[in-house]
ROLO-756227 format. One record per residue (C-alpha): x, y, z. Coordinates in steps of 0.2 Angstrom, whole numbers, padded with zeros to 4 digits, always signed. Each point is the difference from the previous one (the first is absolute). Example, Ala and Ser with C-alpha at 12.3 -4.5 7.8 and 13.67 -1.06 7.14 Angstrom:
+0062-0022+0039 +0006+0017-0003 
END
This chain:
+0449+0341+0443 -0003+0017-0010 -0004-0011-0015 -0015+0012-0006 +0009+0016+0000 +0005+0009-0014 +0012+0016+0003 +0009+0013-0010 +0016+0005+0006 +0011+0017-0006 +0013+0007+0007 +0020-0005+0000 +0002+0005+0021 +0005-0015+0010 -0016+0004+0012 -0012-0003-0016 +0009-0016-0006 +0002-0008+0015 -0018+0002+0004 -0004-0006-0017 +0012-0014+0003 -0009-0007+0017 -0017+0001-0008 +0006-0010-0015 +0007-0011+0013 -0013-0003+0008 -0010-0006-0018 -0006+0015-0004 +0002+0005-0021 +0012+0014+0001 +0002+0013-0018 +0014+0009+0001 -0001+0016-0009 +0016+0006-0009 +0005+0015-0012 +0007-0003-0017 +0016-0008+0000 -0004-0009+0018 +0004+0004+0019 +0021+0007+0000 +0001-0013+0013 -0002-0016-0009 +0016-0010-0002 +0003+0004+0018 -0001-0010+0017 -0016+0009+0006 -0012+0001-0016 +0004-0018+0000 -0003-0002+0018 -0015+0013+0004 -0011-0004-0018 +0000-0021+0002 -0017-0005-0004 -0005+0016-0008 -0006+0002-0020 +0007+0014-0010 -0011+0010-0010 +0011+0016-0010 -0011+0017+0000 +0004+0018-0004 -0011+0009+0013 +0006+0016-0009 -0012-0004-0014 -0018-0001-0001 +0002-0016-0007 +0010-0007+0014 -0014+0009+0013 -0014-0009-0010 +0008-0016+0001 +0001+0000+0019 -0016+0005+0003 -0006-0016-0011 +0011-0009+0014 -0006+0009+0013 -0019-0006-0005 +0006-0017+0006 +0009+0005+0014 -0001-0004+0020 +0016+0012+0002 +0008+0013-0005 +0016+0002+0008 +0012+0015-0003 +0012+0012+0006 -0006+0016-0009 -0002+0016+0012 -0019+0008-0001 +0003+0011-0012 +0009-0010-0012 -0015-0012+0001 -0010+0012-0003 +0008+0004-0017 -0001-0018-0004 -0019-0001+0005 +0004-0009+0014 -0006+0009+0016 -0008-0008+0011 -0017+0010-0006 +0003-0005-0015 +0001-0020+0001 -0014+0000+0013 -0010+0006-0015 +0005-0009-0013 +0005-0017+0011 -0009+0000+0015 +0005-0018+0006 +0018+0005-0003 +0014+0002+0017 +0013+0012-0005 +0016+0003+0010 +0012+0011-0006 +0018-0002+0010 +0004+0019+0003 +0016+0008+0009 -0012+0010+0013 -0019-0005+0004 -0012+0006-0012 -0006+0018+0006 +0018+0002+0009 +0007+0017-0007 +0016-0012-0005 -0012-0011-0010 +0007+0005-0019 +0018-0001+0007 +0013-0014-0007 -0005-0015+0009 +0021-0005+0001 +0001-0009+0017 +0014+0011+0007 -0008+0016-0004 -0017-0007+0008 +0011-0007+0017 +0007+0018+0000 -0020+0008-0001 -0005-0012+0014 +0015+0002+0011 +0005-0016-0001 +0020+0002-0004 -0001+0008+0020 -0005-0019+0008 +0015-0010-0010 +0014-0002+0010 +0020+0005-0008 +0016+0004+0003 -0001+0020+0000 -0013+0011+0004 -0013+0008-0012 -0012-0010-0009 +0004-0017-0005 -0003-0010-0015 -0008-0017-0001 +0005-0012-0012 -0017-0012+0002 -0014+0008-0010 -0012+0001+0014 -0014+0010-0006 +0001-0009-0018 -0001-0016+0009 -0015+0003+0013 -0009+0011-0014 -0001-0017-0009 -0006-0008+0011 -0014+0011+0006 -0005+0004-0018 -0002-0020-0002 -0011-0002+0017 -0010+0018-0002 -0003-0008-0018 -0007-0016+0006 -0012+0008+0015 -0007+0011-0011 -0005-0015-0011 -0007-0008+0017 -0010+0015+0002 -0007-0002-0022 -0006-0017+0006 -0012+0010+0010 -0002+0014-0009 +0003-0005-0020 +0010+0018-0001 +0018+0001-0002 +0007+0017+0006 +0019+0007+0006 +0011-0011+0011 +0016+0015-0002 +0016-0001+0010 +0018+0008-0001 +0017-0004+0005 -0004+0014+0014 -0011-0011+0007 +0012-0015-0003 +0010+0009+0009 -0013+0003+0015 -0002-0017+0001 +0015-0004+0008 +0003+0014+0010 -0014-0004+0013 +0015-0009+0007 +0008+0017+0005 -0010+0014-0002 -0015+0003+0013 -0004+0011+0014 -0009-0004+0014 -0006+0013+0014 +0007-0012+0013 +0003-0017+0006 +0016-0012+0001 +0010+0005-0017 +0004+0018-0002 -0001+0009-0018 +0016-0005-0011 +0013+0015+0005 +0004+0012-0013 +0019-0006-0008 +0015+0008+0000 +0000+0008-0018 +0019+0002-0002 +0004-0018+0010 +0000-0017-0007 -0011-0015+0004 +0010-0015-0004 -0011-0016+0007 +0007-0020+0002 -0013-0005+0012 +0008-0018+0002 +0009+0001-0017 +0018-0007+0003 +0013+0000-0013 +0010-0018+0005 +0016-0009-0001 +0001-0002-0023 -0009+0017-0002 -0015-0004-0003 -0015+0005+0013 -0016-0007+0007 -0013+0009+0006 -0011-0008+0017 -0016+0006+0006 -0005-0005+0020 -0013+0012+0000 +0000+0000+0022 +0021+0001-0001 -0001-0015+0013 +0012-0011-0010 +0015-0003+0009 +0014+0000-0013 +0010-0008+0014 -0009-0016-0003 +0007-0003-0018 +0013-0014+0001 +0010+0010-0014 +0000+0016+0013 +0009-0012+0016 +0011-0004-0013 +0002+0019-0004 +0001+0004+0021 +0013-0013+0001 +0011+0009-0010 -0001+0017+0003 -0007+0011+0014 -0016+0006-0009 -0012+0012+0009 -0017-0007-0005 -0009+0015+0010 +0004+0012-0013 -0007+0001-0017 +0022+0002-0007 +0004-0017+0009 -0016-0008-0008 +0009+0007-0017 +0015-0006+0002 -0008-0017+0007 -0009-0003-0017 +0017+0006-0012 +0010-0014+0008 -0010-0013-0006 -0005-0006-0018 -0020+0005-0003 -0006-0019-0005 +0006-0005+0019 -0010+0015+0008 -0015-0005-0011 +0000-0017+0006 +0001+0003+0017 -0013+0017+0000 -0015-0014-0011 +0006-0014+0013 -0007+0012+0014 -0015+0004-0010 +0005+0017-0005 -0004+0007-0016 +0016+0005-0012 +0006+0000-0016 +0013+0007-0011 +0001+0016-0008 +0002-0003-0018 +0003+0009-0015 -0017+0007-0009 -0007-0017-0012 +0009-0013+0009 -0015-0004+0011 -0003-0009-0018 +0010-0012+0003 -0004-0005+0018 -0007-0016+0002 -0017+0002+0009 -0002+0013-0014 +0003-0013-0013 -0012-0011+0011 -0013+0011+0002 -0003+0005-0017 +0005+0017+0000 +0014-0002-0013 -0010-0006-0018 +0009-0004-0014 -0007+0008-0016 +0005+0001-0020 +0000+0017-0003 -0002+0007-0018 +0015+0011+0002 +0012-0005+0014 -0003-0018-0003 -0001-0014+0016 +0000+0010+0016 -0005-0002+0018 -0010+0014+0005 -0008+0006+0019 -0016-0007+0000 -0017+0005+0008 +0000-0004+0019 -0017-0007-0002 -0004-0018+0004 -0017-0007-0004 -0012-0015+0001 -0007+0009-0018 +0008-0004-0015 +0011+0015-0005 +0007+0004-0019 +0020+0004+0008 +0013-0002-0010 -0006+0008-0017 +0014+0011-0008 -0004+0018-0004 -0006+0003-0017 +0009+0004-0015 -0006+0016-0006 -0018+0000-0006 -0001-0018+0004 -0018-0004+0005 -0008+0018-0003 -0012-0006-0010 -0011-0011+0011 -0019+0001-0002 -0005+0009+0014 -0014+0005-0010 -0016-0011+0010 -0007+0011+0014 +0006-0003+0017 -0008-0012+0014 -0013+0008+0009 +0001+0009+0016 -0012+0003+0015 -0011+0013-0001 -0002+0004+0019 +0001+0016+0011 +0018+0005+0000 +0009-0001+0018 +0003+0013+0010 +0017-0004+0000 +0013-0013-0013 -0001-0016+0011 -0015+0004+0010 -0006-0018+0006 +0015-0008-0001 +0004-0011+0013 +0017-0003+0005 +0008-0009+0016 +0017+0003+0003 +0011-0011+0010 +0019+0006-0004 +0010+0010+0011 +0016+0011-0002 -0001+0010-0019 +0004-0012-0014 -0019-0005-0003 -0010+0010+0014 +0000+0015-0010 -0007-0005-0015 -0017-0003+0008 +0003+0018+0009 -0001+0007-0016 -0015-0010-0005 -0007+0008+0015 +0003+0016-0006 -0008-0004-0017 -0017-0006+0011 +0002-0017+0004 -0004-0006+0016 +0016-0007+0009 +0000-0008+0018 +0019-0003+0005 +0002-0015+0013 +0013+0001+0011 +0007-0007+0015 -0009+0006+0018 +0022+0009+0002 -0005+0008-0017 +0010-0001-0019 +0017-0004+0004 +0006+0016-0008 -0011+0012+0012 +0017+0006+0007 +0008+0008-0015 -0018+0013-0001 +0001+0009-0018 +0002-0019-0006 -0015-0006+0010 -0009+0014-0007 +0004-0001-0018 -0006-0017-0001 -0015-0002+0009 -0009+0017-0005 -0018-0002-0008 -0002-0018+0013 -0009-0003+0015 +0007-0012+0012 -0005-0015+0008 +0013-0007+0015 -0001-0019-0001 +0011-0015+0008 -0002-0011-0014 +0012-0011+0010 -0015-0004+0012 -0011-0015-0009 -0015+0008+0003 +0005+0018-0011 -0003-0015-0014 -0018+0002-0001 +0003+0019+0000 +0012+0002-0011 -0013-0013-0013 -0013+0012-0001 +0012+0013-0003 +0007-0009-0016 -0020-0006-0004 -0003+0021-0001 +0017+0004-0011 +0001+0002-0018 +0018+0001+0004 +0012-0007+0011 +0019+0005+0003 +0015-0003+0010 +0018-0001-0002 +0006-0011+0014 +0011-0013-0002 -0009-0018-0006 +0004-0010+0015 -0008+0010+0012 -0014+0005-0009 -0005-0017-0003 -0001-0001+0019 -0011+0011+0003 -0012-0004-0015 +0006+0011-0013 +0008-0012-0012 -0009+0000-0017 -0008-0017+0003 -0007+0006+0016 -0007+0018-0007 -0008-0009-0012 -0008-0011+0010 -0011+0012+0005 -0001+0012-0015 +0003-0010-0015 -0003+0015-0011 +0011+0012+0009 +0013+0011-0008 +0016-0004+0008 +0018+0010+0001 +0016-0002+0009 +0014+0006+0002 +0015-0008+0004 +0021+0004-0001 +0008-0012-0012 -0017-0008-0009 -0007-0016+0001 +0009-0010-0011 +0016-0001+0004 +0010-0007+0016 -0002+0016+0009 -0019+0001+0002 +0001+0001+0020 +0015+0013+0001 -0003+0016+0008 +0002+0015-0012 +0001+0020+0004 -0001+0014-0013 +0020+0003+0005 +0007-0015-0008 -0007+0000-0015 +0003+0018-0005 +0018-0007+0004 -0002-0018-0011 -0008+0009-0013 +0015+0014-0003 -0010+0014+0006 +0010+0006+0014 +0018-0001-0010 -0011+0012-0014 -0008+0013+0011 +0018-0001+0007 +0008+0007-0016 +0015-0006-0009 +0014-0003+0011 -0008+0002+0017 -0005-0011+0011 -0018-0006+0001 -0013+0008+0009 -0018-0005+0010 -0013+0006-0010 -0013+0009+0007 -0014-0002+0000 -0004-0017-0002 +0000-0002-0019 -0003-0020-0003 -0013-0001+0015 -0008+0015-0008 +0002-0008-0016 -0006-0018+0007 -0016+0008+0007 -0006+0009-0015 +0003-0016-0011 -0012-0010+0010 -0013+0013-0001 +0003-0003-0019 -0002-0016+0004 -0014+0002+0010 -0009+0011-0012 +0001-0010-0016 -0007-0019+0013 -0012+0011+0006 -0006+0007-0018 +0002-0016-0007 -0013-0009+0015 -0014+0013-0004 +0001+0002-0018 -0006-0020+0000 +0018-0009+0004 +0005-0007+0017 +0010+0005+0014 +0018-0004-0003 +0015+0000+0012 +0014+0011-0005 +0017+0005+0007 +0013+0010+0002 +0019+0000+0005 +0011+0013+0005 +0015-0010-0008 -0012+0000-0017 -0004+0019+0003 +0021+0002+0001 +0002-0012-0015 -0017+0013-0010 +0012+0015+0004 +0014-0005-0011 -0013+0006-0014 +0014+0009-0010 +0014-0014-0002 -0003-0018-0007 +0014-0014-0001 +0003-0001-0017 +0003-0015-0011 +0021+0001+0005 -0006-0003+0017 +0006+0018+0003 -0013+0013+0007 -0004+0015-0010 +0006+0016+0005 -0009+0016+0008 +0003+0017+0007 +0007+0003+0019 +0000+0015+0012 +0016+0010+0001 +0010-0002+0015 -0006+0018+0007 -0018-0005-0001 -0007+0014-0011 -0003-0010-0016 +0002-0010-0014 +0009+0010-0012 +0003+0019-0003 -0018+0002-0009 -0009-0010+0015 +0005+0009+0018 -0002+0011+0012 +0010+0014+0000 +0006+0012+0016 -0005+0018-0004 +0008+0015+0010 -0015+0004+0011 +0004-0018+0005 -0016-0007-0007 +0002-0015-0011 -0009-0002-0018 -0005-0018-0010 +0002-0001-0019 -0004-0013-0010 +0008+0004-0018 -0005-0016-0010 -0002+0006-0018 +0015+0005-0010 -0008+0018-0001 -0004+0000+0018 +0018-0002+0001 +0008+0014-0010 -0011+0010+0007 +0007-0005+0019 +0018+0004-0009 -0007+0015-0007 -0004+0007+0017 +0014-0009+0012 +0014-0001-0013 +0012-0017-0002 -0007-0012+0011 +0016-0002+0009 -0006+0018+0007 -0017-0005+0002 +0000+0000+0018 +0010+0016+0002 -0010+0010-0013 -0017-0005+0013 +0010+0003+0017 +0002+0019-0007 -0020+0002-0004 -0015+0001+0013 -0010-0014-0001 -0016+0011-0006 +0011+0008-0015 +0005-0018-0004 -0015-0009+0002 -0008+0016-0012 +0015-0002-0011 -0005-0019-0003 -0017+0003-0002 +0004+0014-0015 +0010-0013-0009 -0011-0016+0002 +0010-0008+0010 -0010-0010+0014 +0004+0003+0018 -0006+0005+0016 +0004+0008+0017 +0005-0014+0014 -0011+0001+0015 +0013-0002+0013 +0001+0004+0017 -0016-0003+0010 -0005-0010-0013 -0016-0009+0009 -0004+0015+0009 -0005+0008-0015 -0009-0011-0010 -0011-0004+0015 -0002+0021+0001 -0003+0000-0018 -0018+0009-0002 -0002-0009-0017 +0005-0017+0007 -0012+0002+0011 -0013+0003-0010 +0004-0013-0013 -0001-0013+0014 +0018-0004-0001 +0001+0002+0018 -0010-0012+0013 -0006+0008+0015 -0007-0014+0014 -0004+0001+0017 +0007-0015+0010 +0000-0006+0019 +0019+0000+0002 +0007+0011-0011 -0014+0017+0000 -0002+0006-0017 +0012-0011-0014 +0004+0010-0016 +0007-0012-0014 +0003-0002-0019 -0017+0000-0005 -0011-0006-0017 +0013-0012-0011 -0014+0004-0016 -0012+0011-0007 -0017-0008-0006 -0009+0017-0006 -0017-0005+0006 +0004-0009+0012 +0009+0006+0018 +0012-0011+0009 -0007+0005+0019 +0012-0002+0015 -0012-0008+0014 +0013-0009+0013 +0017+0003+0004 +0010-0014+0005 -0011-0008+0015 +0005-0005+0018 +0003-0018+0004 -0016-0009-0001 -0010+0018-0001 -0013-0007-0010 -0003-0019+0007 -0017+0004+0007 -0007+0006-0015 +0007-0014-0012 -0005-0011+0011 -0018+0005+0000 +0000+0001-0021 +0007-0017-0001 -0017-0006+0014 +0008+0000+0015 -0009+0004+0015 +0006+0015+0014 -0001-0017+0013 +0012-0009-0011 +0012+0014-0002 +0002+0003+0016 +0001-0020+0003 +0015-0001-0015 +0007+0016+0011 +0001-0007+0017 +0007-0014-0007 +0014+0009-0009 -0005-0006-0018 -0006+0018-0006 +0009+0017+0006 
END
């Protein structure tokens, strides 16, 4: 699919290799980068995982020798992809001036820990220091109050993702244009990504503005997470809470028995621990309700529909030998190079990258990235939906068709509005055979079409792949569904809840000992969305540089299964070890925390290097009295302290967390805050630009829109005339 790109990869973050790892996935030619002596990480489970498909090329960007080498590289390059702040590309003659001069057809994206031109921008990029900048350790739910640590990388995993798509649109737009130019992101903005989900502030309507937490109380969550009869737990989502547990025939069994107050969330508790787990399963998937276990982090390898699916690959690695690895969660209709083991060190580096590359358009540039861009979206709920709202916000034009009752998931608000920004919306009973001419010229004017419903009753209102095609053979097409296509499971309902539980995440973010946790926000349907817009991206970069549109898919099960990026079953059958949070949910070890201070602030280190370390034991003494030395210091003098001794950390932004990012002046004016207009809601402030494109603005036009808000005026583009709309309106076709 990506078979013409050539893209230079350096950096040894996860955020850097996993995007490197998707493009190379997606048949891109991938050269990885590395010092003398290679990345420290090989021989582990996530080098092998994260750098599959990838050449290895060893160069010492400390000499001008090294430097010289990669700029012969670069002359052959599409894509530079790195994780150096400004100014260390700057020393390396990399900044984005620079390239422009010397490569004007390439797209850089540099993976930073705050957006470029953030006064954070040269700080450690360390996913726990960047969560504690961004406020992010004030949303995760614990069992103690103060900031809480996450185990699940969030900002590392949605800054891939984003770096991957941002690379891809910018490529769109040199199509148009023939110059390359900056497609930037951070784990910051990985990080805002998600948060939409929580963090927004509207001036009225039906959802009030999150209230302000507790500082000093805890906020343990088990939305519908029961621990059962052996021990083990499952975790449900019923999204309305109409499910009447009392229906289950294991629970008359239960009533029979014992006088249990189902009225009470306690009597639902000790319903579910009376009974073994597979029984409640059985009866909860029997009623059509979505569940699963909760399993340990890297079993959801071993699951079946995984196995069946595709997204567990077996691969000879050079170093730990036959493994089966967490696969991409992409499946395709284009022949894709998976399976392909990293490299050994240097292996492939020296491909001739030497001929100059295909040519480019040499158009006016767009006013915005994806300016032009078509893109009808059919999805509801999150997992899919807002990957085309971020498209939006990149330019595309984006009409979201929805029921005339509106998106199913109009009731929880900050949701609606988190994945349906950047749209215009069109209400349509596509129930009604006559929405099927409608809906025709709708698909005939897309570039792209998207949905995530489930197969069955998409094929019954036209929206199988056969029948998209039917009418737009040449159409990019994308779904999303909950268990993949492949398996036995293709029709099963799916929520972002159940799969953070199969896929170990809510035993992690728990820490050790405890029991697991609902994650918040909704970390695999975020996840899910911004891997179709990768998806998206690379089918639709692929149809206009001279391919075809091809039909791609993701899962959240294969998103769950992507996730288990740093563990690997090994050749034993055994799965590779990896870190885990402590049980008080400040950390991972004494050099990677956060630690109390006596003015009760809290303060984030990240100690990796051995000298990073003795300089952190220099400071706090023993590390058995590291967190009594800091509980004695303000958090200023500590946070000073650690700066003096070149140990990275950074002040927590706690309490109020939301409040002030949206009041930051400098987030504001960096257009990390959206602030929209909208019918329902008066003026909507959200996370705002995801990437920085230098020349070119992301612009906020339309907040999310009103059921149906824009039918007129889509009608009319698509050559209806104001007699038929208001013919398809009395009729109760179009709302």
């Amino acid at each position: 699919m990506l078979g013409d790109l050539r893209i230079v990869e350096i950096g040894e973050g996860m955020a850097v290799q996993v995007a490197g790892l998707m493009l190379a996935e997606l048949g891109a030619d991938v050269l990885k980068v590395e010092r003398p002596g290679g990345d420290p990480a090989r021989g582990t489970a996530p080098f092998a995982n994260w750098n599959r498909g990838k050449r290895s090329l060893v160069l010492d960007l400390d000499t001008t020798e090294g430097l010289a080498a990669l700029t012969g590289r670069l002359a052959g390059a599409d894509v530079l992809l790195h994780q150096f702040t400004p100014k260390q590309a700057e020393a390396l003659a990399l900044a984005d001036a620079s390239l422009a001069a010397s490569f004007p057809r390439l797209v850089t994206c540099g993976i930073t820990g705050s957006p470029h031109n953030h006064r954070d921008v040269e700080r450690s990029a360390d996913d726990l220091l960047v969560a504690a900048r961004v406020g992010a350790l004030y949303e995760n739910d614990g069992y103690r109050g103060g900031p809480i640590v996450y185990r699940y990388r969030q900002g590392s995993w949605a800054a891939a993702h984003l770096a991957a798509s941002g690379i891809l649109a910018r490529l769109v737009m040199r199509l148009q244009s023939g110059q390359g130019g900056a497609a930037h992101t951070s784990l910051f903005q990985g990080f805002l990504s998600t948060l939409p989900l929580v963090w927004a502030r509207n001036s009225e309507g039906p959802m009030p503005n999150p209230p302000t937490y507790a500082p000093d109380a805890p906020r343990a969550m088990a939305q519908q997470l029961f621990q059962c009869q052996d021990g083990d737990w499952l975790q449900i989502m019923d999204p309305t809470r109409q499910f009447d547990y009392a229906t289950m025939p294991t629970m008359w069994e239960v009533m029979a028995e014992t006088d249990i107050d189902l009225e009470t969330p306690e009597g639902v508790e000790d319903a579910f621990r009376r009974r073994p787990r597979d029984r409640w399963i059985a009866d909860l998937r029997a009623a059509d309700i979505a569940v699963e276990p909760a399993y340990p982090m890297g079993e959801v390898l071993r699951h079946p529909e995984v196995e069946a699916n595709g997204f567990v690959i077996a691969v000879d690695d050079p170093h730990l030998g036959r493994t089966r690895q967490p696969n991409v969660p992409f499946h395709t209709d284009a022949d894709l190079p998976q399976g392909r083991p990293a490299p050994r060190l240097g292996e492939g580096g020296d491909a001739d990258w030497t001929p100059p590359p295909a040519a480019t358009g040499k158009g006016a540039a767009p006013a915005e990235i994806l300016e032009g861009v078509r893109v009808l979206d059919l999805g509801m709920f999150l997992a899919g939906p807002m990957g085309p709202s971020m498209m939006g916000d990149m330019g595309a034009n984006v009409i979201k068709v929805e029921a005339l009752t509106g998106d199913r998931i109009r009731f929880m608000h900050r949701y609606y509005q988190a994945a349906a920004r950047s749209k215009r919306s069109l209400a349509l009973d596509l129930t009604k055979p006559e929405a099927q001419p409608i809906l025709e010229r709708l698909i005939r004017w897309a570039e792209v079409v998207h949905h995530n419903m489930r197969f069955k009753g998409a094929a019954k209102l036209g929206l199988s792949e056969e029948g998209i095609r039917r009418y737009n053979p040449d159409v990019a097409f994308n779904y999303v569904s909950a268990y993949g296509q492949r398996g036995s499971r293709g029709n099963w309902p799916g929520y972002d809840s159940i799969f953070n539980a199969i896929a170990g995440w809510e035993f992690e973010n728990a820490g050790e000992g405890n029991k697991p946790v609902f994650n918040r926000p909704g970390t695999m349907d975020v996840t899910s969305a911004q891997s179709c817009l990768v998806e998206i991206m690379a089918s639709l970069y692929a149809k206009r540089a001279g391919g075809r549109g091809h039909t791609t898919q993701t899962s959240l099960l294969g998103v769950a299964a992507f996730t288990q990026g740093e563990r690997l079953i090994g050749p034993d059958g055994n799965l590779t070890e990896t870190y885990h949070l402590t049980g008080d949910q400040t950390g991972f070890s004494p050099y990677h925390r956060i630690f109390e201070c006596a003015d009760g602030q809290w303060v984030a280190v990240a100690a990796h290097k051995p000298e990073q370390q003795a300089a952190l034991r220099d400071l706090l003494g023993d590390e058995a009295h590291f967190e009594a030395a800091a509980k004695v210091r303000t958090a200023a003098d500590l946070l000073a302290a650690l700066e003096a001794a070149g140990v990275p950390g950074d002040m927590v932004n706690f309490e109020d967390a939301m409040n002030r990012f949206f009041d930051d002046p400098q987030n504001r004016d960096l257009n990390l805050v959206s602030v929209l207009p909208q019918p329902l809601y008066g003026i909507v402030e959200q996370p705002g630009a995801f990437w920085h494109f230098g020349d070119v603005p992301i612009v906020f036009k339309r907040c999310a829109p009103a059921v149906g808000q824009h039918s007129d005026e889509i009608l009319r583009e698509i050559g209806y005339s104001d007699a038929e709309i208001a013919g398809f309106r009395e009729a109760k076709i179009v709302g």
